[in-house]
Backbone and ligand atoms as CSV (ligand in chain L), in Angstrom:
chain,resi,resn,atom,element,x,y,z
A,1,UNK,N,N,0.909,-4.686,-11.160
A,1,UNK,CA,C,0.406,-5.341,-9.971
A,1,UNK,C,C,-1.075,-5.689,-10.143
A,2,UNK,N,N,-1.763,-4.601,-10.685
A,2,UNK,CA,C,-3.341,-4.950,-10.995
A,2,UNK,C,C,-3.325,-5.812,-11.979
A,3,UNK,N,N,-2.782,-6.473,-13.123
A,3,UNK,CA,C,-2.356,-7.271,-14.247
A,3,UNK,C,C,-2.376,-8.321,-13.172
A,4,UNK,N,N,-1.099,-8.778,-12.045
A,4,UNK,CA,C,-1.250,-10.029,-11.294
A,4,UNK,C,C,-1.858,-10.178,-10.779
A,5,UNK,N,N,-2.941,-9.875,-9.817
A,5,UNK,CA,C,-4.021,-9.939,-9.064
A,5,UNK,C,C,-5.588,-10.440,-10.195
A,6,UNK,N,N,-5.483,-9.243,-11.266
A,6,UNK,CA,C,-6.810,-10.456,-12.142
A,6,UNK,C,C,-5.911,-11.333,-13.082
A,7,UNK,N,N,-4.756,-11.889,-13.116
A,7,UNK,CA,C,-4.620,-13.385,-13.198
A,7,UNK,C,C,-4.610,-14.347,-12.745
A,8,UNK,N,N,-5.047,-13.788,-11.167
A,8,UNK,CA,C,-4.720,-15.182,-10.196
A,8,UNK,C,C,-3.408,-15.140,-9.263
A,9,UNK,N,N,-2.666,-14.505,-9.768
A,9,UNK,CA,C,-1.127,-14.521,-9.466
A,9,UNK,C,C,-0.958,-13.865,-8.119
A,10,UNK,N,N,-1.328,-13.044,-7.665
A,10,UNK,CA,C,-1.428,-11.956,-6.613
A,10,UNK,C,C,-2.452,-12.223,-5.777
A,11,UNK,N,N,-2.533,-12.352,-4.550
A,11,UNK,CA,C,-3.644,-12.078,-3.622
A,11,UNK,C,C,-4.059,-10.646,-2.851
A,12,UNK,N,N,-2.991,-9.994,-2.568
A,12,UNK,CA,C,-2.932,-8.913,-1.883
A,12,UNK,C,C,-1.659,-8.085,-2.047
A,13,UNK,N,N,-1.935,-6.364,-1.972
A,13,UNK,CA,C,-0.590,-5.676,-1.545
A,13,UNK,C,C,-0.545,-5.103,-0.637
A,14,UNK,N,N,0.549,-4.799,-0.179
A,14,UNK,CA,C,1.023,-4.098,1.124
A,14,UNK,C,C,1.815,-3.103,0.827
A,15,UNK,N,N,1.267,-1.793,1.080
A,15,UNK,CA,C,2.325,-0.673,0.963
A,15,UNK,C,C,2.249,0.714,2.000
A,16,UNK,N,N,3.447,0.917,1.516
A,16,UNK,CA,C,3.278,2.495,2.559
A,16,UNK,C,C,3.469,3.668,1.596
A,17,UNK,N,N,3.034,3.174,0.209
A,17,UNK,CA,C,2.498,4.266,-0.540
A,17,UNK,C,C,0.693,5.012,-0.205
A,18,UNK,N,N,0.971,6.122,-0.385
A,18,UNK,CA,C,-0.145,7.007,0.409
A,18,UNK,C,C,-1.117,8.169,-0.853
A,19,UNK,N,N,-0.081,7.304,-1.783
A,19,UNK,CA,C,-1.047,7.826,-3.388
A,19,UNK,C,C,-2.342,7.075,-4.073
A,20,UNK,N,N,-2.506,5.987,-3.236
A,20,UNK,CA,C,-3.893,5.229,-3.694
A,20,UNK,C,C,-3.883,4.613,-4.733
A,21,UNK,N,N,-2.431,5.117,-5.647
A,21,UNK,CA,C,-2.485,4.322,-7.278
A,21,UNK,C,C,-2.591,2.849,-7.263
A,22,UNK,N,N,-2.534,2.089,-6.303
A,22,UNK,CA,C,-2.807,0.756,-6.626
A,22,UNK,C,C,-4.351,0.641,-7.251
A,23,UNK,N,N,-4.938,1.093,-5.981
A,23,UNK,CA,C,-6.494,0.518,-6.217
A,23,UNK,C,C,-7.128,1.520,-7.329
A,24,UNK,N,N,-6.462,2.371,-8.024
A,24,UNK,CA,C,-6.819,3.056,-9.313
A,24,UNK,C,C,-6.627,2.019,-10.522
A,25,UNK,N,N,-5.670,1.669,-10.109
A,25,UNK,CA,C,-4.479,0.578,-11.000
A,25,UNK,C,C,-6.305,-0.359,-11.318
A,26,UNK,N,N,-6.393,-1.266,-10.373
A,26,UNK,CA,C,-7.459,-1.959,-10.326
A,26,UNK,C,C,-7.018,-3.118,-8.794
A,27,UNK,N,N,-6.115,-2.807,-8.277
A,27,UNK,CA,C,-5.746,-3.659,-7.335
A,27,UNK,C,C,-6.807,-3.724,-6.231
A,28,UNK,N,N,-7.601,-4.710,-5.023
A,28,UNK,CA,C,-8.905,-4.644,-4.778
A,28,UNK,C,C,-8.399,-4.829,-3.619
A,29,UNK,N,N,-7.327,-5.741,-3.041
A,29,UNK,CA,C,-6.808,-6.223,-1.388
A,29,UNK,C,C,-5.681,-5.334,-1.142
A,30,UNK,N,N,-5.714,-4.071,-0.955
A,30,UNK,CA,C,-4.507,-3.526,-0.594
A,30,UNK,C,C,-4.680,-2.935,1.165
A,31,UNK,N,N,-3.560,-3.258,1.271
A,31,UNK,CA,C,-3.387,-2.684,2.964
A,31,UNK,C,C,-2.334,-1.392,3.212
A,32,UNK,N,N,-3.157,-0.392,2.977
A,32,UNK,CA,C,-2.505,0.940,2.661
A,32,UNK,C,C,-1.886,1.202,4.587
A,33,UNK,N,N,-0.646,0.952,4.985
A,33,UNK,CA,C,-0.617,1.070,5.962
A,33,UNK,C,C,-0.233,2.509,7.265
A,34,UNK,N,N,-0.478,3.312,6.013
A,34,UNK,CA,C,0.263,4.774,6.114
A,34,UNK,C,C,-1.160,5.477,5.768
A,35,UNK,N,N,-1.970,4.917,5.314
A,35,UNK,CA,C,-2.983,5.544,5.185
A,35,UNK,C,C,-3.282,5.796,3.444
A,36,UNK,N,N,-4.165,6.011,3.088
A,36,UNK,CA,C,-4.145,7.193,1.625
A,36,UNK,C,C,-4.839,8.336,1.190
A,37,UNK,N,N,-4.788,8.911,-0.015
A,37,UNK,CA,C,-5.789,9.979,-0.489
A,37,UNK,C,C,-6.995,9.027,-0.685
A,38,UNK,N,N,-7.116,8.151,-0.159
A,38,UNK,CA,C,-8.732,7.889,-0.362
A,38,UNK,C,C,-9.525,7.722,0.752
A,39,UNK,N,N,-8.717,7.790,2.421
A,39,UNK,CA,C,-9.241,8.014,3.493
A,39,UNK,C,C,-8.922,9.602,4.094
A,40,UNK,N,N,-10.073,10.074,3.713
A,40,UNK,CA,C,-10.066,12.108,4.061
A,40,UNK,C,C,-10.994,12.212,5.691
A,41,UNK,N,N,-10.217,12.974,6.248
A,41,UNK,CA,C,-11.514,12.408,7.627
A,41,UNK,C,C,-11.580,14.772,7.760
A,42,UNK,N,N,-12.921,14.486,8.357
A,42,UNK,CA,C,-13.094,16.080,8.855
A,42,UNK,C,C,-12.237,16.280,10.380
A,43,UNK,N,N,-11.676,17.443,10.153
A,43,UNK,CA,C,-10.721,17.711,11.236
A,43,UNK,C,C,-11.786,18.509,12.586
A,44,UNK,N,N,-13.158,18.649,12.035
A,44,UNK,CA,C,-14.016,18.823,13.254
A,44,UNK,C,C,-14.775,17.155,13.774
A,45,UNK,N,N,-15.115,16.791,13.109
A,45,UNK,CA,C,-16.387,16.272,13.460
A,45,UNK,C,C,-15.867,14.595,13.293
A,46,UNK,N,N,-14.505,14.365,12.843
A,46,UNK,CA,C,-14.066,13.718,12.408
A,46,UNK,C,C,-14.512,11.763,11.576
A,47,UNK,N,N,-15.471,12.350,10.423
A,47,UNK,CA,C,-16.303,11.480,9.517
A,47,UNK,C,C,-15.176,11.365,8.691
A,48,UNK,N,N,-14.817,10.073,8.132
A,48,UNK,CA,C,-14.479,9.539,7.182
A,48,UNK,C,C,-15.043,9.819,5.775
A,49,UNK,N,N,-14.426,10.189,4.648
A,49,UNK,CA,C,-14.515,10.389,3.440
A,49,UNK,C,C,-13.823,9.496,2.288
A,50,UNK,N,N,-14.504,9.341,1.617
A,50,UNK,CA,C,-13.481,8.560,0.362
A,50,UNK,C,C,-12.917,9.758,-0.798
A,51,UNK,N,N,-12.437,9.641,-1.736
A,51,UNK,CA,C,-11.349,10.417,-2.487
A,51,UNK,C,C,-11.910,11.226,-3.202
A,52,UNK,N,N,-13.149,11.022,-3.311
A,52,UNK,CA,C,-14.437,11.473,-3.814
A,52,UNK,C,C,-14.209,12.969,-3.283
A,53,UNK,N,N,-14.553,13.231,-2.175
A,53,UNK,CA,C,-14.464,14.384,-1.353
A,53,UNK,C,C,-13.472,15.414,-1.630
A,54,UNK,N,N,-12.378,14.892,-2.933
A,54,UNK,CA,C,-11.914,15.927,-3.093
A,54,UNK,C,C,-11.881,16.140,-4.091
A,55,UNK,N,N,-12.620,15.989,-4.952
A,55,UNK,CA,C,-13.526,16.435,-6.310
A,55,UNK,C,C,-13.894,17.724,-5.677
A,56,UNK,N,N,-14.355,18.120,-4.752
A,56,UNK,CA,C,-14.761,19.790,-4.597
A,56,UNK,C,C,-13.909,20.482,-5.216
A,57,UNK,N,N,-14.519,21.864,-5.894
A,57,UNK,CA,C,-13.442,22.584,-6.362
A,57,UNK,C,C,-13.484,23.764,-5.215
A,58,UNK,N,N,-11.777,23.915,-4.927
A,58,UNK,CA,C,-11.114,24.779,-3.850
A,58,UNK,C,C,-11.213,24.201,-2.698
A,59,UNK,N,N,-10.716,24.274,-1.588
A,59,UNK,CA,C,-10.442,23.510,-0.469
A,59,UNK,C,C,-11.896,22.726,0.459
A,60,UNK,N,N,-11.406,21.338,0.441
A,60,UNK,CA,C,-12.882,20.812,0.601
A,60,UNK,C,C,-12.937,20.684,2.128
A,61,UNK,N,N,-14.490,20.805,2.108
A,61,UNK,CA,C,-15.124,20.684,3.133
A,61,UNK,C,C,-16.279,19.794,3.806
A,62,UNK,N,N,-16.345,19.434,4.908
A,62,UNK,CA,C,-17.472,18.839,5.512
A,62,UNK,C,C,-18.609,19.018,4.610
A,63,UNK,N,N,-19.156,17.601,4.462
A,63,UNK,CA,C,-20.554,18.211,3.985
A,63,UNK,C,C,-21.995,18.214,5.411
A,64,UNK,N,N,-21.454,17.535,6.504
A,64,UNK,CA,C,-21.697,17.239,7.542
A,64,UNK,C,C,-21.884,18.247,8.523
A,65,UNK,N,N,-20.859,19.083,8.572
A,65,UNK,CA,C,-20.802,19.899,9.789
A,65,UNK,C,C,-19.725,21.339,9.216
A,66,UNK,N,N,-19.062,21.072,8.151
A,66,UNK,CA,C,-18.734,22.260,7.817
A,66,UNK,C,C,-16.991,22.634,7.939
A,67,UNK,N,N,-16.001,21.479,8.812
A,67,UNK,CA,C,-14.835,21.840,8.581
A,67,UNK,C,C,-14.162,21.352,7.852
A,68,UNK,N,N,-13.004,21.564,8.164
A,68,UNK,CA,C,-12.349,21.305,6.767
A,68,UNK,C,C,-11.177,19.755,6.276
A,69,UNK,N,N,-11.380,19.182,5.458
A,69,UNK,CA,C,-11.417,17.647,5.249
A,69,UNK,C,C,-9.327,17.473,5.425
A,70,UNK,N,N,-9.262,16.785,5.910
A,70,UNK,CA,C,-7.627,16.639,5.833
A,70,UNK,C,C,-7.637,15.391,4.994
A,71,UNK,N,N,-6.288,14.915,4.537
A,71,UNK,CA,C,-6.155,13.482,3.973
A,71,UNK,C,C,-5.745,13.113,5.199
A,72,UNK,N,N,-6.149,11.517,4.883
A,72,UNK,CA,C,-5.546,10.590,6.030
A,72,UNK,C,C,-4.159,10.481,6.568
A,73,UNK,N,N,-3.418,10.460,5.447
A,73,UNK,CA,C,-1.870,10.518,5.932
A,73,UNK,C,C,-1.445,11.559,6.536
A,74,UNK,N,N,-2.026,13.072,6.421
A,74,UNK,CA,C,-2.129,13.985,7.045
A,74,UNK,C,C,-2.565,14.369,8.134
A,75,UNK,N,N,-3.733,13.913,8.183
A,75,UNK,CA,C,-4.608,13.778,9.191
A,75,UNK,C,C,-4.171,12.731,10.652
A,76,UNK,N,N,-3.347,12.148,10.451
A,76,UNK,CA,C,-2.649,10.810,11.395
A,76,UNK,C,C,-1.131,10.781,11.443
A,77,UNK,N,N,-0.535,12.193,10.924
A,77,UNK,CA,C,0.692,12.816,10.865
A,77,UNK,C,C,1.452,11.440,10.812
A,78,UNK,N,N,1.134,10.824,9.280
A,78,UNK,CA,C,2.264,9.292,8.602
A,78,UNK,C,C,1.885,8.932,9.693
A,79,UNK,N,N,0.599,8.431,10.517
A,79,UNK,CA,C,0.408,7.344,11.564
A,79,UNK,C,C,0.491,6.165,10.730
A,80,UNK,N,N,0.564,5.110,11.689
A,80,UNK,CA,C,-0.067,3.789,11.093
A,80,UNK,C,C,-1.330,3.036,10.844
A,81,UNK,N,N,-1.863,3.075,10.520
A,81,UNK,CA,C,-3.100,2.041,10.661
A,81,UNK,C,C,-3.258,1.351,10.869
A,82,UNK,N,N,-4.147,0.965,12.119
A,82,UNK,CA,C,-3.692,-0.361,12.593
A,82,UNK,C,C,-5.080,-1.435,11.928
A,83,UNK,N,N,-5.874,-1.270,11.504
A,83,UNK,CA,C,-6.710,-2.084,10.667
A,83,UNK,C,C,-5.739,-2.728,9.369
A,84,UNK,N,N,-5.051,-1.637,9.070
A,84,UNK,CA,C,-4.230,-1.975,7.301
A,84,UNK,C,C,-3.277,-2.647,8.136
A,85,UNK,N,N,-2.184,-2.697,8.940
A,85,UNK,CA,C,-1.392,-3.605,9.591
A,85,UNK,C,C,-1.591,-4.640,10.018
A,86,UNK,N,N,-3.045,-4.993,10.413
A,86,UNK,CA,C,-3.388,-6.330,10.759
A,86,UNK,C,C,-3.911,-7.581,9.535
A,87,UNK,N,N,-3.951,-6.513,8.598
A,87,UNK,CA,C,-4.807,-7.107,7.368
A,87,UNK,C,C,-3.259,-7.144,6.626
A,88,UNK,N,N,-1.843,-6.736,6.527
A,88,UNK,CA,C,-0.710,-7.140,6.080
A,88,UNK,C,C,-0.327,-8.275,7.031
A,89,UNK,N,N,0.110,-8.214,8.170
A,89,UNK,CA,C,0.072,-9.043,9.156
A,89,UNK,C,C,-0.616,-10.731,8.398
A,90,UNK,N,N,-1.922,-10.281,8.751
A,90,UNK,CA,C,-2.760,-11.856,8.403
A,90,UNK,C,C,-1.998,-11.948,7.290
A,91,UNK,N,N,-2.553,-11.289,5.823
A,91,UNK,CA,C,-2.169,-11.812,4.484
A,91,UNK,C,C,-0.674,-12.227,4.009
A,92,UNK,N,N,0.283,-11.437,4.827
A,92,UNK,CA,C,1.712,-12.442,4.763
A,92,UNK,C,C,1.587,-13.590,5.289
A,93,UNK,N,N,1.077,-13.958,6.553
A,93,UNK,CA,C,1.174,-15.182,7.118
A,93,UNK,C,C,0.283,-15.956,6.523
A,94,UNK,N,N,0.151,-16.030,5.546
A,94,UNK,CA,C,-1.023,-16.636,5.026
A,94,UNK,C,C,-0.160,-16.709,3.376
A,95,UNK,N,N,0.617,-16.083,3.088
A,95,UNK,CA,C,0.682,-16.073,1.976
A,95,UNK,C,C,1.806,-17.435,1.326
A,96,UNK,N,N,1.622,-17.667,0.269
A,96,UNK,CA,C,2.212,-18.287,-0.468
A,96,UNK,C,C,3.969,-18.124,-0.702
A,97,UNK,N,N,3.556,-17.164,-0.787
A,97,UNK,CA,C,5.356,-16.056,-1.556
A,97,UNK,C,C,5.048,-14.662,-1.338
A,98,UNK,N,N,6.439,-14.144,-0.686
A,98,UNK,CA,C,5.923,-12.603,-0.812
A,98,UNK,C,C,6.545,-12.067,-1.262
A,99,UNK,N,N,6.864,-11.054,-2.338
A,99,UNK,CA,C,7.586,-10.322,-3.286
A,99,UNK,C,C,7.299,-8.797,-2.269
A,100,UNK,N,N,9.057,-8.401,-2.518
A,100,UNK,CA,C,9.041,-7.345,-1.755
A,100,UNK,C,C,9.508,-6.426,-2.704
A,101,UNK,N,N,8.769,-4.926,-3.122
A,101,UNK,CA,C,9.315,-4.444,-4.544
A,101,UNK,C,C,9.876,-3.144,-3.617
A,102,UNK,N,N,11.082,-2.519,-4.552
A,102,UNK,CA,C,11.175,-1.230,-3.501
A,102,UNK,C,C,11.363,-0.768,-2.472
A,103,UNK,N,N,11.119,-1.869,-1.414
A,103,UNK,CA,C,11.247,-1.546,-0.082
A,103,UNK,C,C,12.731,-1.135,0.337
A,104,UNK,N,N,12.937,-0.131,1.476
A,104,UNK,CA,C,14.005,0.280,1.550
A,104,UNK,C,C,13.992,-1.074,3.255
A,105,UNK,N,N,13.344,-2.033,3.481
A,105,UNK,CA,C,13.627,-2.815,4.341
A,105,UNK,C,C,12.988,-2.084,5.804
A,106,UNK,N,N,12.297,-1.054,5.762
A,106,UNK,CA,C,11.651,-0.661,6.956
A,106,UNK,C,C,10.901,-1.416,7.566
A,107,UNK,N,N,9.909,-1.964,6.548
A,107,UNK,CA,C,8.608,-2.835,7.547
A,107,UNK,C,C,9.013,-4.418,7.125
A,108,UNK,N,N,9.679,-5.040,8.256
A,108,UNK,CA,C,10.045,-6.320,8.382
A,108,UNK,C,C,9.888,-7.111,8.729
A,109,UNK,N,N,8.091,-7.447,8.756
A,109,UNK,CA,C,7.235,-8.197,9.629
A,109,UNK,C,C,7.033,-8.896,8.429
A,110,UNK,N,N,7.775,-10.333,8.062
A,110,UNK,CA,C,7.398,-10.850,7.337
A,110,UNK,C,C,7.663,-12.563,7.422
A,111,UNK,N,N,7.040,-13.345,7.543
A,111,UNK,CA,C,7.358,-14.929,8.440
A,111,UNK,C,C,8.262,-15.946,7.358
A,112,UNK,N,N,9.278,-15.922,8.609
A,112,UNK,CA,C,10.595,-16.396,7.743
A,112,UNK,C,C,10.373,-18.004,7.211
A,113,UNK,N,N,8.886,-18.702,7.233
A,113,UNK,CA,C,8.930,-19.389,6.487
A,113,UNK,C,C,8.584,-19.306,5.114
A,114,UNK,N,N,8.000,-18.413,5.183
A,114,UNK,CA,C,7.438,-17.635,3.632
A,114,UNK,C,C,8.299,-17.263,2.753
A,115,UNK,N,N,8.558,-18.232,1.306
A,115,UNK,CA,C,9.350,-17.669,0.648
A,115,UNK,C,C,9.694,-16.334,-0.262
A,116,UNK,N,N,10.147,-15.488,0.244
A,116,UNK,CA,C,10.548,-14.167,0.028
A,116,UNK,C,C,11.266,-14.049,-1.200
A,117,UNK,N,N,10.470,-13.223,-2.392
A,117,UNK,CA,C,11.705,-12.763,-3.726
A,117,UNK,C,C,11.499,-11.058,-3.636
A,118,UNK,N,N,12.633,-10.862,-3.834
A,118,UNK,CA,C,12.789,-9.020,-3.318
A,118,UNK,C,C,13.373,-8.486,-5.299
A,119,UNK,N,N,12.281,-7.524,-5.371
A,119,UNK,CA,C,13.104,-6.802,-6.816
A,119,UNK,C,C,13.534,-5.246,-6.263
A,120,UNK,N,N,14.490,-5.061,-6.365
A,120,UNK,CA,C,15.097,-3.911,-5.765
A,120,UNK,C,C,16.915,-3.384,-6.275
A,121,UNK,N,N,16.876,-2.227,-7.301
A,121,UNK,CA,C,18.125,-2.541,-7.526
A,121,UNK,C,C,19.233,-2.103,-6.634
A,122,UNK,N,N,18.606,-1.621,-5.559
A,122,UNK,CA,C,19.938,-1.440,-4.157
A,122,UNK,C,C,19.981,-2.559,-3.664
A,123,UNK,N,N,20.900,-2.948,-2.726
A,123,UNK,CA,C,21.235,-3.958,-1.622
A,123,UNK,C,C,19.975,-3.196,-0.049
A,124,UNK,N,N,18.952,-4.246,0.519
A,124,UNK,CA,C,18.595,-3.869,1.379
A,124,UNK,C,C,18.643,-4.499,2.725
A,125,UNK,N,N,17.687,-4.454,3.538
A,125,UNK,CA,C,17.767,-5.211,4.220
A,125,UNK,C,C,17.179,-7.088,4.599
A,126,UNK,N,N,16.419,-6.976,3.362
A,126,UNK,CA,C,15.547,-8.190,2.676
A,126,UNK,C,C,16.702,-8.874,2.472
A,127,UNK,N,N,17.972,-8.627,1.757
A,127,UNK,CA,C,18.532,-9.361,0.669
A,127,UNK,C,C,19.278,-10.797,2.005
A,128,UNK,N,N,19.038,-10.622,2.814
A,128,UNK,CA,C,19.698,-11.844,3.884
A,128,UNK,C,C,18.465,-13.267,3.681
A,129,UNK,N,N,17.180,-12.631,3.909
A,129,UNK,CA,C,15.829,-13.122,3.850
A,129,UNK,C,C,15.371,-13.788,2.357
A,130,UNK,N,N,16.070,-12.921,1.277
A,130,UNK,CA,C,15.624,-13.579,0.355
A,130,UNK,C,C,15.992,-14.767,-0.379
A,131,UNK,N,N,15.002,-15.715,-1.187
A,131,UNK,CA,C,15.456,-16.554,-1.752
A,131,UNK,C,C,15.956,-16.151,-3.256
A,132,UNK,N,N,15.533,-15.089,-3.358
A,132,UNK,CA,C,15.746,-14.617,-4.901
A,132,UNK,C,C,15.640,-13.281,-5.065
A,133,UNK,N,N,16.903,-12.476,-5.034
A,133,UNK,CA,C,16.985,-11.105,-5.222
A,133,UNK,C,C,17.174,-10.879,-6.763
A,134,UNK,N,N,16.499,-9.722,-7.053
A,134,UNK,CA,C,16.514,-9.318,-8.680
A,134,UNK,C,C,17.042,-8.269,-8.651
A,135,UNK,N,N,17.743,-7.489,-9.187
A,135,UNK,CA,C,18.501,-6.396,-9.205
A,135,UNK,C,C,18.058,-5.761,-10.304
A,136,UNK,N,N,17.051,-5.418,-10.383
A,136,UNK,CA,C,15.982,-3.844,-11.349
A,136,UNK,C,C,15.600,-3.284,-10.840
A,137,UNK,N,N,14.540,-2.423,-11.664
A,137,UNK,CA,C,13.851,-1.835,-11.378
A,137,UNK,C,C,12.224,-2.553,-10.953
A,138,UNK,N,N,11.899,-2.008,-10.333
A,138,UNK,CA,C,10.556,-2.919,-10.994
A,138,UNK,C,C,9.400,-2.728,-11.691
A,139,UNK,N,N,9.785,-0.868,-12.540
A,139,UNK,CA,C,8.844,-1.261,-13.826
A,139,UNK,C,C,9.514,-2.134,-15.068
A,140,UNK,N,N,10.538,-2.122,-14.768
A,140,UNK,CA,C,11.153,-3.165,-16.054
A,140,UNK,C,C,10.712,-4.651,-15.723
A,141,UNK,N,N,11.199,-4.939,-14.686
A,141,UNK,CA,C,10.508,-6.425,-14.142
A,141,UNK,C,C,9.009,-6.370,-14.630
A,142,UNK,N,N,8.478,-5.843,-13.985
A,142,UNK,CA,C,6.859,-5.989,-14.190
A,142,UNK,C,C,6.212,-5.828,-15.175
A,143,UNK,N,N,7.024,-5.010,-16.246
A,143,UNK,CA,C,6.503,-4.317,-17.192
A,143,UNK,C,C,6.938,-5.391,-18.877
A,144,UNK,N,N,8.197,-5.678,-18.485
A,144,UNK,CA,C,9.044,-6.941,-19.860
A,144,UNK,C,C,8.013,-8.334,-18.960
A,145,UNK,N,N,8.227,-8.836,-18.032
A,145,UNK,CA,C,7.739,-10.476,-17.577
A,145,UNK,C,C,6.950,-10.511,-16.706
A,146,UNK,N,N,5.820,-9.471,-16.732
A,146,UNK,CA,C,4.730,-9.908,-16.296
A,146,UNK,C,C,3.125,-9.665,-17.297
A,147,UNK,N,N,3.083,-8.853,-18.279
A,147,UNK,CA,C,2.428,-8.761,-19.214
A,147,UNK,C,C,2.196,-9.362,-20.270
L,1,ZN,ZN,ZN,-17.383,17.186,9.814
């Protein structure tokens, strides 16, 4: 995914992965909508932290006020975000094509003029929507024809 984005190919991702590996990857527009390990907020005083914060060694803490740092997805018990939802929101409706990888068809806010290709080797709920279903995986997809 970070490979399509510095070719041009990619504008943005959207996920409700809450491991941050995109933007490790090198991916720069992601709309983490579940939150990730890279938004840690203090469960007192409640300041925002980046992933940084948990470089402490043994359970980290405020450097602020002293309690103790939750992750975001934790911290918002799998809330949503509604900043990262509005920023998926815009960037589908805006988008060109949207490739849906993985999705088990939960988040289905996606504008049915937008042409939709889904890689997924189950049957989901995309596959009505799509113009082009692929039946892999999608490190094989991504990994054989996009490198
Ligand atoms: Zn604090």
């Amino acid at each position: 995914m970070a490979n399509l984005e510095k070719s041009g190919h990619l504008d943005a991702v959207v996920t409700t992965n809450v491991d941050y590996l995109h933007e490790i990857a090198g991916n720069t527009k992601v709309a983490d909508i579940w939150y990730s390990f890279n938004q840690n907020y203090c469960t007192k005083c409640g300041h925002e932290f980046s992933i940084d914060i948990l470089n402490q060694a043994g359970v980290p803490y405020c450097p602020i006020c002293g309690g103790l740092i939750s992750p975001g997805p934790t911290y918002h018990h799998i809330g949503t975000s509604k900043p990262a939802i509005q920023n998926a929101i815009d960037w589908m409706d805006q988008a060109d094509m949207v490739i849906v990888i993985g999705s088990n068809g939960y988040y289905d806010r996606i504008n049915d003029n937008v042409p939709l290709v889904q890689i997924n080797p189950a049957s989901t709920e995309f596959d009505r929507k799509a113009m082009l279903n692929i039946r892999a995986n999608a490190d094989d997809v991504l990994n054989n024809y996009v490198n």
